[in-house]
Rosetta silent file (secondary structure, phi, psi, omega in degrees, C-alpha in Angstrom):
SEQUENCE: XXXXXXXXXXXXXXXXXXXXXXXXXXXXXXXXXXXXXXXXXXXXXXXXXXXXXXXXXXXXXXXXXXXXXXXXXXXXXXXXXXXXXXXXXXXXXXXXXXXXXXXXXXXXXXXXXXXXXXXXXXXXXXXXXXXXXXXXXXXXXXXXXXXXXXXXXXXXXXXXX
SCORE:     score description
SCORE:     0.000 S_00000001
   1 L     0.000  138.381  171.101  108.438  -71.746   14.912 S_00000001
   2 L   -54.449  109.854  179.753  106.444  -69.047   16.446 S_00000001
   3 L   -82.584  142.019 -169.755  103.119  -68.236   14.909 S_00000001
   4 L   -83.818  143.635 -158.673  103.216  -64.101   14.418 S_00000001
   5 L   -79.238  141.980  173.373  100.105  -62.713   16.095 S_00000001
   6 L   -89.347  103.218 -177.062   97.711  -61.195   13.698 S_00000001
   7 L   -20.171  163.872  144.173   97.000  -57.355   13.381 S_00000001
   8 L   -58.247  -53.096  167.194   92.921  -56.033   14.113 S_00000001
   9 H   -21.944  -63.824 -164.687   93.449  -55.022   10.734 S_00000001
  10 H   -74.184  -44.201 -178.263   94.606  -57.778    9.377 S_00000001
  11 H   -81.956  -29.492  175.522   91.675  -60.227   10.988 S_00000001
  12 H   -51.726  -41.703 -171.739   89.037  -57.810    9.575 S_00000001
  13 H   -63.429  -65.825 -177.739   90.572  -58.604    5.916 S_00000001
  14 H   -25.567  -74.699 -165.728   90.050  -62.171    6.924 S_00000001
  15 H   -52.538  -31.982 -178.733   86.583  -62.232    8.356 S_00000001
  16 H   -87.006   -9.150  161.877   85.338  -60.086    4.976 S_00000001
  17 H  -100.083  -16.650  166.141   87.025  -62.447    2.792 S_00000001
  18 H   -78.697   -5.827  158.962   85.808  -65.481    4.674 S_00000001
  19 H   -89.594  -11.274  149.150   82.259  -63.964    4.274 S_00000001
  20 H   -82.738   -5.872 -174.514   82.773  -63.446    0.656 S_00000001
  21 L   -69.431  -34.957 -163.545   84.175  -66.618   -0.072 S_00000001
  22 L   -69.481  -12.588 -174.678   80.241  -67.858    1.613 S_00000001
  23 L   114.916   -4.750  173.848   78.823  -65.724   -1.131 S_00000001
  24 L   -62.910  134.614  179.763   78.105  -62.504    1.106 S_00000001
  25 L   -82.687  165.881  173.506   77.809  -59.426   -0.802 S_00000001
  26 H     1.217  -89.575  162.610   79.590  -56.270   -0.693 S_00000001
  27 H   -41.644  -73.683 -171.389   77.405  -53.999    1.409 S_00000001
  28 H   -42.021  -74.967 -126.117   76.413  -57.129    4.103 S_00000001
  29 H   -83.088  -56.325  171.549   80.296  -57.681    4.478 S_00000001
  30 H   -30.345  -66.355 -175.236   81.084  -53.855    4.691 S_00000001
  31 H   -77.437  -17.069 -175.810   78.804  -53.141    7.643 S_00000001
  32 H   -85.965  -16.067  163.635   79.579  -56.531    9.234 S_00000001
  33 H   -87.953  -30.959 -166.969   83.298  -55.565    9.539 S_00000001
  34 L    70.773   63.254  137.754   83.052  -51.641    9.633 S_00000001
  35 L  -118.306  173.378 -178.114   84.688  -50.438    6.935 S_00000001
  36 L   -81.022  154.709 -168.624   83.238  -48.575    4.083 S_00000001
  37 H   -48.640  -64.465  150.491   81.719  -50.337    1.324 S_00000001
  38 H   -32.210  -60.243 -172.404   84.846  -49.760   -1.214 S_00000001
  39 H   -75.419    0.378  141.335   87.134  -51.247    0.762 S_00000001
  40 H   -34.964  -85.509 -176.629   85.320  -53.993    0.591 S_00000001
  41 H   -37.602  -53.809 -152.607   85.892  -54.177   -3.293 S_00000001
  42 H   -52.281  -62.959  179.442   89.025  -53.267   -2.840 S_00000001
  43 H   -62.950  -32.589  174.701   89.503  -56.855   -0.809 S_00000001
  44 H   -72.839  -16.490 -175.489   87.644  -58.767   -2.797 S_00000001
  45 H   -68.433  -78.382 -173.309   89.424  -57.528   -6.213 S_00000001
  46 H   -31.567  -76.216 -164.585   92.746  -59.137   -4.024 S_00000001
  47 H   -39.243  -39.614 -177.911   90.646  -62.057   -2.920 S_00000001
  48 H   -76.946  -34.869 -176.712   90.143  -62.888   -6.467 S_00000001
  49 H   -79.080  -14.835 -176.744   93.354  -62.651   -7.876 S_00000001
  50 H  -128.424  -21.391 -164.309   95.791  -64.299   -4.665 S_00000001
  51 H    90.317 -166.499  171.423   92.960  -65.594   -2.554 S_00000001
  52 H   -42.973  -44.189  177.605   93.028  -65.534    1.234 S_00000001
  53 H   -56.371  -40.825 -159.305   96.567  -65.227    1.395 S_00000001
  54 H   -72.531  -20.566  176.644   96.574  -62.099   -0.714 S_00000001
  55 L   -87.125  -40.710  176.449   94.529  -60.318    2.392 S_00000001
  56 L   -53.034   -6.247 -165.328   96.725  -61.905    4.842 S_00000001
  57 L  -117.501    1.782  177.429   99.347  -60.071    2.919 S_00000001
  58 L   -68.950  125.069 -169.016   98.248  -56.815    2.737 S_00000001
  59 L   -78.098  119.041  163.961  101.355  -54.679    4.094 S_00000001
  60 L   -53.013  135.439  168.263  100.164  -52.413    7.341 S_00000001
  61 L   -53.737  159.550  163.529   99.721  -48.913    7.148 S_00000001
  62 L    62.854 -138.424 -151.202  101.037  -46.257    8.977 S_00000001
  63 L  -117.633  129.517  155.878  104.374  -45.885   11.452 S_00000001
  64 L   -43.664  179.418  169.320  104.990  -49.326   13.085 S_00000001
  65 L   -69.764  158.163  152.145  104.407  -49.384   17.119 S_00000001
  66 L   -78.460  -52.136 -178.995  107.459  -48.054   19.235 S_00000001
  67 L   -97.126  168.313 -178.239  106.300  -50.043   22.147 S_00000001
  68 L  -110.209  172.500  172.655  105.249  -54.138   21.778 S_00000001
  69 H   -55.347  -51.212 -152.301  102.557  -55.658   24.220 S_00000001
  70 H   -78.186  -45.468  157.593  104.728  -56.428   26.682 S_00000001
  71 H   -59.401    0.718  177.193  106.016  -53.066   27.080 S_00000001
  72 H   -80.887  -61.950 -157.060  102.161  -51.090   26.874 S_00000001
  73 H   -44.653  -83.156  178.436  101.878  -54.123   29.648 S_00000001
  74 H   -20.185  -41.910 -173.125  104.734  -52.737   31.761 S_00000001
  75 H   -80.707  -33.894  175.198  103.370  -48.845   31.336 S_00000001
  76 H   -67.001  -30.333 -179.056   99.998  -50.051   32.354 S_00000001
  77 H   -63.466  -45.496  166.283  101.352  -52.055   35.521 S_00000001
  78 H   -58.394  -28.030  172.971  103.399  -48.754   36.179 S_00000001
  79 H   -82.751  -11.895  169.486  100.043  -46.502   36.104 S_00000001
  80 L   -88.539  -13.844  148.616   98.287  -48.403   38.459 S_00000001
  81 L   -95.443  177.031 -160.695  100.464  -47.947   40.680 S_00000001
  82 L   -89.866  153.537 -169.433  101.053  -43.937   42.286 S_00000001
  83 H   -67.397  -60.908 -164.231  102.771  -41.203   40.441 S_00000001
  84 H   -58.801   -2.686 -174.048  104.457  -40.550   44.069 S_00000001
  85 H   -91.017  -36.438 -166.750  106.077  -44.056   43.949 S_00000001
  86 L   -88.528  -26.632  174.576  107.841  -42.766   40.915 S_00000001
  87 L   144.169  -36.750 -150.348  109.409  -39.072   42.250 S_00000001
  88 L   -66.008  150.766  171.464  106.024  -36.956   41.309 S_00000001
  89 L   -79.485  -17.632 -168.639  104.658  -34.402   44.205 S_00000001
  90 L  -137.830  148.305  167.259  101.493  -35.167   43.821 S_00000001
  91 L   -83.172   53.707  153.456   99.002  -38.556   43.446 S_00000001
  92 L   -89.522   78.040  164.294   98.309  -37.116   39.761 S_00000001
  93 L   -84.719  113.292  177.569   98.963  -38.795   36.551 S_00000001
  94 L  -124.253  148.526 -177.001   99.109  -36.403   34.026 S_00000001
  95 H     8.413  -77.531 -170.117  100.131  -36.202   30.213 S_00000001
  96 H   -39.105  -63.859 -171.125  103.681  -35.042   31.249 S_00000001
  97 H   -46.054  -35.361 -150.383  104.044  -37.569   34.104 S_00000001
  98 H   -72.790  -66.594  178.211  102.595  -40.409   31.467 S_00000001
  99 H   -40.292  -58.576 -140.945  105.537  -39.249   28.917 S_00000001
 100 H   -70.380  -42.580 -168.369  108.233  -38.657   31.315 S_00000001
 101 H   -72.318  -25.806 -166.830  107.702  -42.874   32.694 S_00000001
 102 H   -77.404  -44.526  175.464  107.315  -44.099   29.154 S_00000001
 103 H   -71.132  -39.747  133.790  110.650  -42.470   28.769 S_00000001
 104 H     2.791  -95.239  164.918  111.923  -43.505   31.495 S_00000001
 105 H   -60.786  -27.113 -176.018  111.212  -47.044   31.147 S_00000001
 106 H  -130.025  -22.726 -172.656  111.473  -47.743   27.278 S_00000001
 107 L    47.564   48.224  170.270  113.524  -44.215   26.140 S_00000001
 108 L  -111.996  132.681  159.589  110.797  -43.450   23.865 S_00000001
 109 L  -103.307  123.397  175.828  109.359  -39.994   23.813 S_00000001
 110 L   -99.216  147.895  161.903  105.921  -39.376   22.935 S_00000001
 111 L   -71.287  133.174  160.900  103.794  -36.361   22.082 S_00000001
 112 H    36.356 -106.549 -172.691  101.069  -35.874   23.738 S_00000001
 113 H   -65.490   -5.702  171.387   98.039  -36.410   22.003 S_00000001
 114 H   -75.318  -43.563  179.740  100.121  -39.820   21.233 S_00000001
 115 H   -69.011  -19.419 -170.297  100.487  -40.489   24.993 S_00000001
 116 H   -99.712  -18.803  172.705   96.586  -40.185   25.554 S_00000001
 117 H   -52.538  -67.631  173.844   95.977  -42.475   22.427 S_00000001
 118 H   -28.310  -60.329  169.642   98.533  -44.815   24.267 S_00000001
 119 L  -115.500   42.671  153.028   96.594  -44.727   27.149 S_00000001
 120 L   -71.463  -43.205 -142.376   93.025  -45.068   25.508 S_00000001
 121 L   -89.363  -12.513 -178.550   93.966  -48.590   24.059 S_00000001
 122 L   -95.022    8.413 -169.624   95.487  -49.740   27.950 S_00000001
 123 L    93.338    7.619 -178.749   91.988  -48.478   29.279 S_00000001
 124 L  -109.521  153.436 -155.355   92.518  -45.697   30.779 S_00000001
 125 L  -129.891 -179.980 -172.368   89.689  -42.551   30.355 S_00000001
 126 L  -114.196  147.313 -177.707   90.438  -39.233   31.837 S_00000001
 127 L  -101.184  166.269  163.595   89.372  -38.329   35.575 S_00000001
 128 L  -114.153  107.617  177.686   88.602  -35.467   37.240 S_00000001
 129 L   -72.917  158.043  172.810   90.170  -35.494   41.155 S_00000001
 130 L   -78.767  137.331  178.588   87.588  -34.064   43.819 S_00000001
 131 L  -126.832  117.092 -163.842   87.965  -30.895   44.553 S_00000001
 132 L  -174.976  140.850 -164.499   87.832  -31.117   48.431 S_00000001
 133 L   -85.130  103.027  167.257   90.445  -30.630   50.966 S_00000001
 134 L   -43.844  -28.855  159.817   91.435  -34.136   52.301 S_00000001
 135 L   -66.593   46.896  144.130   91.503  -32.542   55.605 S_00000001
 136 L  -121.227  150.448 -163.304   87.871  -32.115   55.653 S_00000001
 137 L  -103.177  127.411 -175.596   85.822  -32.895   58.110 S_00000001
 138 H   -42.965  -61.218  164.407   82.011  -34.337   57.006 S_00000001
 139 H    -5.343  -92.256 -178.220   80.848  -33.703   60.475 S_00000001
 140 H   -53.260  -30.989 -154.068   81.699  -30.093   61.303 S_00000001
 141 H   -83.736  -14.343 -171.287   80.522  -29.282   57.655 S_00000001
 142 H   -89.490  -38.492  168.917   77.192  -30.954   58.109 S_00000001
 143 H   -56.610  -44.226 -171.349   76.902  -29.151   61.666 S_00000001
 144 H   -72.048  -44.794 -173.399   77.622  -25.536   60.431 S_00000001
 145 L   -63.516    2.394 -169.686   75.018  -26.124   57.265 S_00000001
 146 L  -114.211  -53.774 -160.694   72.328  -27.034   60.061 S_00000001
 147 L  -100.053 -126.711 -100.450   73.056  -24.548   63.409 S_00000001
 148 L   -84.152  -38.430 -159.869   75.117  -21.607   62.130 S_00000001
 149 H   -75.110  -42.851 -151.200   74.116  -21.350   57.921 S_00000001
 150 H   -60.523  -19.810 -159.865   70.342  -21.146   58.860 S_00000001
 151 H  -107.337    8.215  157.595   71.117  -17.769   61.420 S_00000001
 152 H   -96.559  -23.121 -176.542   73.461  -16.205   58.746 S_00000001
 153 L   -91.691  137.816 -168.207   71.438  -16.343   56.028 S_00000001
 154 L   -58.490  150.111 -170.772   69.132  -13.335   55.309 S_00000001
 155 L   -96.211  155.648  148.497   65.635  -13.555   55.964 S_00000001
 156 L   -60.541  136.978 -176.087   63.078  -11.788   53.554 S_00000001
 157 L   -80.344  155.052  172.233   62.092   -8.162   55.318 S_00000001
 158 L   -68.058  143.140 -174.804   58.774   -7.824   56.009 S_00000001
 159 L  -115.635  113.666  176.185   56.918   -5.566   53.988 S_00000001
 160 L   -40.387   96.940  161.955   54.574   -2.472   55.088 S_00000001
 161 L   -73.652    0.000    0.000   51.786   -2.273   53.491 S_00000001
Protein backbone atom coordinates (compact mmCIF):
# COMPACT_ATOMS: atom_id res chain seq x y z
CA UNK A 1 0.00 0.00 0.00
CA UNK A 2 0.96 3.44 -0.92
CA UNK A 3 2.05 5.75 1.83
CA UNK A 4 -0.22 9.19 1.22
CA UNK A 5 2.21 12.10 1.05
CA UNK A 6 1.85 14.47 3.89
CA UNK A 7 0.37 18.09 3.61
CA UNK A 8 2.99 21.38 4.72
CA UNK A 9 0.30 21.73 7.04
CA UNK A 10 0.04 18.69 8.24
CA UNK A 11 4.10 18.23 8.94
CA UNK A 12 4.03 21.56 10.87
CA UNK A 13 1.33 19.83 13.34
CA UNK A 14 3.91 17.13 13.60
CA UNK A 15 7.13 18.98 14.15
CA UNK A 16 5.14 21.21 17.08
CA UNK A 17 3.88 18.17 18.62
CA UNK A 18 7.17 16.35 18.37
CA UNK A 19 8.70 19.45 20.12
CA UNK A 20 6.12 19.37 22.76
CA UNK A 21 6.24 15.89 23.41
CA UNK A 22 10.47 16.99 24.26
CA UNK A 23 8.95 19.35 26.76
CA UNK A 24 9.17 22.63 24.49
CA UNK A 25 6.89 25.27 25.51
CA UNK A 26 4.24 27.05 23.79
CA UNK A 27 5.85 30.26 22.59
CA UNK A 28 9.47 28.30 21.58
CA UNK A 29 7.24 25.84 19.45
CA UNK A 30 5.02 28.71 17.98
CA UNK A 31 7.89 30.71 16.49
CA UNK A 32 9.81 27.53 15.58
CA UNK A 33 6.94 26.44 13.24
CA UNK A 34 5.33 29.92 12.36
CA UNK A 35 2.16 29.91 13.51
CA UNK A 36 0.73 32.05 16.17
CA UNK A 37 1.10 31.14 19.65
CA UNK A 38 -2.73 29.83 20.06
CA UNK A 39 -2.54 27.52 17.62
CA UNK A 40 -0.10 26.11 19.32
CA UNK A 41 -2.53 25.38 22.31
CA UNK A 42 -4.89 24.56 20.16
CA UNK A 43 -2.43 21.40 19.07
CA UNK A 44 -1.33 20.59 22.10
CA UNK A 45 -5.02 20.49 23.77
CA UNK A 46 -5.37 17.55 20.66
CA UNK A 47 -1.95 16.23 21.48
CA UNK A 48 -3.15 15.53 24.88
CA UNK A 49 -6.26 13.97 24.40
CA UNK A 50 -5.43 11.53 20.89
CA UNK A 51 -1.70 12.04 20.85
CA UNK A 52 0.30 12.32 17.64
CA UNK A 53 -2.21 10.76 15.67
CA UNK A 54 -4.83 13.27 16.69
CA UNK A 55 -2.54 16.07 14.70
CA UNK A 56 -1.99 13.75 11.93
CA UNK A 57 -5.72 13.82 11.80
CA UNK A 58 -6.57 17.15 11.73
CA UNK A 59 -8.99 17.46 8.54
CA UNK A 60 -7.44 20.23 5.90
CA UNK A 61 -8.87 23.43 5.46
CA UNK A 62 -10.03 25.14 2.65
CA UNK A 63 -11.16 23.90 -1.17
CA UNK A 64 -9.09 20.77 -2.03
CA UNK A 65 -6.44 21.30 -5.08
CA UNK A 66 -8.02 21.00 -8.69
CA UNK A 67 -4.70 20.11 -10.07
CA UNK A 68 -2.25 17.14 -8.27
CA UNK A 69 1.66 17.41 -8.60
CA UNK A 70 1.86 15.81 -11.56
CA UNK A 71 -0.38 18.03 -13.33
CA UNK A 72 1.26 21.70 -11.69
CA UNK A 73 4.39 19.46 -13.15
CA UNK A 74 2.92 19.31 -16.67
CA UNK A 75 1.81 23.30 -16.55
CA UNK A 76 5.27 24.09 -15.43
CA UNK A 77 7.00 21.90 -18.27
CA UNK A 78 4.40 23.70 -20.62
CA UNK A 79 5.64 27.36 -19.41
CA UNK A 80 9.03 26.81 -20.05
CA UNK A 81 8.53 26.23 -23.09
CA UNK A 82 7.12 29.45 -25.67
CA UNK A 83 3.64 30.76 -25.63
CA UNK A 84 4.15 30.70 -29.65
CA UNK A 85 4.60 26.87 -29.54
CA UNK A 86 1.11 26.84 -28.19
CA UNK A 87 -0.97 29.27 -30.96
CA UNK A 88 -0.12 32.76 -28.98
CA UNK A 89 1.22 35.85 -31.31
CA UNK A 90 3.56 36.81 -29.23
CA UNK A 91 6.67 35.18 -26.88
CA UNK A 92 4.46 36.51 -23.80
CA UNK A 93 3.03 34.52 -21.05
CA UNK A 94 0.43 36.30 -19.58
CA UNK A 95 -2.46 35.68 -16.96
CA UNK A 96 -4.90 34.90 -19.87
CA UNK A 97 -2.41 32.75 -21.84
CA UNK A 98 -1.52 30.90 -18.25
CA UNK A 99 -5.50 30.18 -17.87
CA UNK A 100 -6.34 29.46 -21.35
CA UNK A 101 -3.24 26.24 -21.25
CA UNK A 102 -4.34 25.15 -17.81
CA UNK A 103 -7.63 24.78 -19.54
CA UNK A 104 -6.53 23.43 -22.21
CA UNK A 105 -4.58 20.76 -20.73
CA UNK A 106 -6.55 19.75 -17.47
CA UNK A 107 -10.25 21.62 -18.38
CA UNK A 108 -9.96 23.52 -15.30
CA UNK A 109 -10.60 27.21 -15.35
CA UNK A 110 -8.99 29.46 -13.04
CA UNK A 111 -9.39 33.07 -11.98
CA UNK A 112 -6.81 35.01 -12.11
CA UNK A 113 -5.41 36.00 -9.02
CA UNK A 114 -5.68 31.97 -8.62
CA UNK A 115 -3.57 31.47 -11.78
CA UNK A 116 -0.69 33.79 -10.37
CA UNK A 117 -0.91 31.93 -6.92
CA UNK A 118 -0.59 28.74 -9.18
CA UNK A 119 2.30 30.03 -10.64
CA UNK A 120 4.03 31.47 -7.40
CA UNK A 121 4.23 27.88 -5.84
CA UNK A 122 5.85 26.38 -9.57
CA UNK A 123 8.41 29.37 -9.23
CA UNK A 124 7.57 31.57 -11.40
CA UNK A 125 7.83 35.69 -10.37
CA UNK A 126 6.57 38.23 -12.76
CA UNK A 127 8.93 39.82 -15.56
CA UNK A 128 9.04 42.77 -17.23
CA UNK A 129 10.11 42.21 -21.27
CA UNK A 130 12.69 44.96 -22.54
CA UNK A 131 11.35 47.51 -24.09
CA UNK A 132 13.67 47.66 -27.20
CA UNK A 133 13.02 46.90 -30.73
CA UNK A 134 14.70 43.50 -31.52
CA UNK A 135 15.72 45.05 -34.68
CA UNK A 136 18.07 47.30 -33.01
CA UNK A 137 21.20 47.87 -33.85
CA UNK A 138 23.91 48.54 -30.68
CA UNK A 139 26.33 49.93 -33.14
CA UNK A 140 24.50 52.62 -35.11
CA UNK A 141 22.94 53.67 -31.67
CA UNK A 142 26.28 54.00 -29.99
CA UNK A 143 27.59 55.94 -33.24
CA UNK A 144 24.72 58.56 -33.42
CA UNK A 145 25.07 59.18 -29.34
CA UNK A 146 28.90 60.00 -30.11
CA UNK A 147 29.06 61.98 -33.85
CA UNK A 148 25.56 63.33 -34.50
CA UNK A 149 23.83 63.77 -30.56
CA UNK A 150 26.86 65.96 -29.50
CA UNK A 151 26.15 68.62 -32.82
CA UNK A 152 22.33 68.55 -32.13
CA UNK A 153 22.31 69.29 -28.82
CA UNK A 154 22.11 73.00 -27.77
CA UNK A 155 25.00 74.67 -26.52
CA UNK A 156 24.63 77.33 -23.65
CA UNK A 157 24.58 81.06 -25.48
CA UNK A 158 27.11 83.11 -24.48
CA UNK A 159 26.23 85.86 -22.39
CA UNK A 160 27.02 89.79 -22.87
CA UNK A 161 27.98 91.29 -20.19
Amino acid sequence: MAQKRLSEATKKRLKAGRMLLAGKGCADVATAVGVARQTVYTWKGLLDEGGIDALRAVPERGRPAQLDERQLAAVRATLLRSPTEHGFATELWTLKRVGAVIERLHGVRFGQTQIWRILGSLGFSPQKPEKRAIERNEDAVRHWKRRTWPRLKKKPSETVD
